[in-house]
C-alpha positions in Angstrom: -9.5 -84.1 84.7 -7.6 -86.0 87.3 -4.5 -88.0 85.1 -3.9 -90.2 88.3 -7.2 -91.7 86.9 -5.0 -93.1 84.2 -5.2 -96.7 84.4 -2.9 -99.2 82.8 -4.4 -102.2 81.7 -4.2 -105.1 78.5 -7.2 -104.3 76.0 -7.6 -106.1 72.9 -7.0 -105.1 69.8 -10.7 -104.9 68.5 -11.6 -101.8 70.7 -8.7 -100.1 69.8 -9.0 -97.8 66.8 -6.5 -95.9 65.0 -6.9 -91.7 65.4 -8.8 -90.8 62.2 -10.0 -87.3 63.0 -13.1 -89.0 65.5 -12.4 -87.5 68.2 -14.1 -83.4 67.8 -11.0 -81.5 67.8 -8.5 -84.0 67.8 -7.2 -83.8 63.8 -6.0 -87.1 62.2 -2.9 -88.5 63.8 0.3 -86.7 61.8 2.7 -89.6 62.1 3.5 -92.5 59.3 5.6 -94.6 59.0 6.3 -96.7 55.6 8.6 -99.7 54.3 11.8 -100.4 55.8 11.6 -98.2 59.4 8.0 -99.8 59.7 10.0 -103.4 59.2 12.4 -102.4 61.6 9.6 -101.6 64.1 7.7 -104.6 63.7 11.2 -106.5 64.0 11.3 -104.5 67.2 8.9 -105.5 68.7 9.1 -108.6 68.1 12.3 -109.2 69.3 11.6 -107.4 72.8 7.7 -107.4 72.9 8.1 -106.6 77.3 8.8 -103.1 75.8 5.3 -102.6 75.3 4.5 -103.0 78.6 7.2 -100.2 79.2 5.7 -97.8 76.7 2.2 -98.4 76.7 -0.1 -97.2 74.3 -2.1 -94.1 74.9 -6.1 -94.7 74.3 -8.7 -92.3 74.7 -12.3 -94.0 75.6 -14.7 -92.9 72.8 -18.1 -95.3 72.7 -17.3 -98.9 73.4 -13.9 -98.6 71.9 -10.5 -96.4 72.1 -8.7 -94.3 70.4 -5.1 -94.0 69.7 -3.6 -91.2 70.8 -0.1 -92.0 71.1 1.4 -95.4 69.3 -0.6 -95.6 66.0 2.1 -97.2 64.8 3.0 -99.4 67.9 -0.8 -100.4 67.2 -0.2 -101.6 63.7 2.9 -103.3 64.2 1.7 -105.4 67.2 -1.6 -106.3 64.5 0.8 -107.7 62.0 2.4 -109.3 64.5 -0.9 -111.0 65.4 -1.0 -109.9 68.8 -4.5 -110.2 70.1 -4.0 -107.7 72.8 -1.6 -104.6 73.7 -0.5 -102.8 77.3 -2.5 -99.5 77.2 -3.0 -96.5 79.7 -6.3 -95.4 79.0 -7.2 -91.5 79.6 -9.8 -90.2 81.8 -13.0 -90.0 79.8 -12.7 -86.0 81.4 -9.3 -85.3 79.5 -9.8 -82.1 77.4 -9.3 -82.3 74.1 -6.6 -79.5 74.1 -4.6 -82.2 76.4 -5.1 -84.9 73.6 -3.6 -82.7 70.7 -1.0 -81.7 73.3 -0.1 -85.4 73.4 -0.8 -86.5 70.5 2.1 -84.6 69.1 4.4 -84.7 72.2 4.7 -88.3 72.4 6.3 -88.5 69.1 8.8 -85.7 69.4 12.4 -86.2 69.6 13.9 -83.3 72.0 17.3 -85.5 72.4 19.4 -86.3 69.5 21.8 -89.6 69.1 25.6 -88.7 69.1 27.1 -90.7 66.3 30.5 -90.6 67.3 30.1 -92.3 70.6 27.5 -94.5 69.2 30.0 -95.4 66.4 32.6 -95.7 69.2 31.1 -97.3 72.1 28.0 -99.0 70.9 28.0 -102.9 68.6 27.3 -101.5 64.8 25.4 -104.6 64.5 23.1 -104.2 67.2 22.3 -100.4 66.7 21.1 -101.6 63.5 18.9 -104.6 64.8 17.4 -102.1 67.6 16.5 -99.9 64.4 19.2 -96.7 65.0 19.8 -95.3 61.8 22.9 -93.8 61.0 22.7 -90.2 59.9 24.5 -90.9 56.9 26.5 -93.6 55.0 28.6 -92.6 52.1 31.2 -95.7 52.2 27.9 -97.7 50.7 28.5 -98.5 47.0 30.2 -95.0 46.6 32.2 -96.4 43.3 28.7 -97.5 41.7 27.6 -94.2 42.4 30.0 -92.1 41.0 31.4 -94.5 38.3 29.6 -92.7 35.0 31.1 -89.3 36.6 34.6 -89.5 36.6 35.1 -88.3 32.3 32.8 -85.8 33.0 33.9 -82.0 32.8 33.5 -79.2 35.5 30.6 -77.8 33.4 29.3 -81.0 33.4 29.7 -81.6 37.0 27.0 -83.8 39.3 26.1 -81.2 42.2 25.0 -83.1 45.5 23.2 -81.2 47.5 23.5 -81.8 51.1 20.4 -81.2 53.1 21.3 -82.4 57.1 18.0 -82.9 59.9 18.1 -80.7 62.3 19.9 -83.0 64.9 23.0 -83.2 63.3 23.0 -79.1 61.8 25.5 -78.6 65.0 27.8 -81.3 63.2 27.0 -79.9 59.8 30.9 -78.4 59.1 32.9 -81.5 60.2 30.1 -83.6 58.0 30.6 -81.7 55.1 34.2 -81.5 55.6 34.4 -85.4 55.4 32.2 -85.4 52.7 34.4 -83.4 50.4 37.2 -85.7 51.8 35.3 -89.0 50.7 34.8 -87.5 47.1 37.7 -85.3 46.5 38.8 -88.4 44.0 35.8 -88.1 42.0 35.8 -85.6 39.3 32.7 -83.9 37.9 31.2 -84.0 41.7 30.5 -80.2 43.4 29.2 -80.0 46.7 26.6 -77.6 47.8 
């Protein structure tokens, strides 16, 4: 396999298939992606469709079509989007099947992490949010709703929130929880664990 044979080129979106498992040893792609972050990806492109001529997807000849190795969900955005045709680099027909899994996988991993603070700090709230950033966590959303039925309650009766942090943010975990017990320290009948 020679990956300078990659080529880049615009196919249409009825030889492109989804990765199902039809590739021999290439599993079923891992990655979905459902309601409101698949809204905010379809909004994404949308807005800036020239990204997908930045971050192609990656196809796999199989037959007379190709397979989706990386940007399944690119893929279904840009078809409910009635695109007719997407930016693809299409794989040698040579690539081992150990490379596709390797890719497969790798183009959807997230090595970096976001730093909230300077993204609260130096970025436009209102355009992270457009662009689809998610914040790790909002607590000043509707907090009084949440808590309302708690406040007569007794210790022994007490809500217990369990905090469960992704890995990005498990370096920030102390100062997170810290302002958490800040935020509902006026709550009573509300443990944190």
């Amino acid at each position: 396999m020679n990956i300078n044979e990659t080529k880049i080129c615009m196919l249409p979106v009825s030889v492109l298939e989804t990765n199902k498992g039809q590739v021999e040893g290439l599993p079923k792609n891992p990655r979905f992606i459902r309601d409101a972050r698949y809204e905010k990806l379809k909004k994404s492109i949308a807005d800036a469709p020239e990204m997908l001529h930045l971050r192609e997807l990656i196809v796999f000849p199989l037959g007379d079509k190709y397979v989706i190795v990386g940007g399944n969900m690119r893929y279904r955005a840009c078809c409910d989007l009635g695109h007719t045709e997407v930016s693809c680099k299409v794989l040698p027909e040579d690539t081992p099947v150990e490379k596709l899994r390797e890719y497969a996988i790798k183009d959807n991993n997230e090595f970096g992490q976001n730093d909230y603070d300077l993204l609260a700090n130096e970025w436009d709230e209102s355009e992270l949010e457009e662009w689809g950033v998610e914040k790790p966590f909002d607590l000043d959303s509707n907090i009084d709703d949440l808590f309302e039925e708690n406040q007569d309650k007794d210790k022994d009766d007490a809500v217990v929130i369990k905090i469960q942090l992704p890995d990005e943010l498990k370096d920030k975990e102390e100062d997170i929880r810290k302002n958490i017990e800040l935020t509902l320290s006026d709550y009573k009948g509300i443990k944190i664990k």
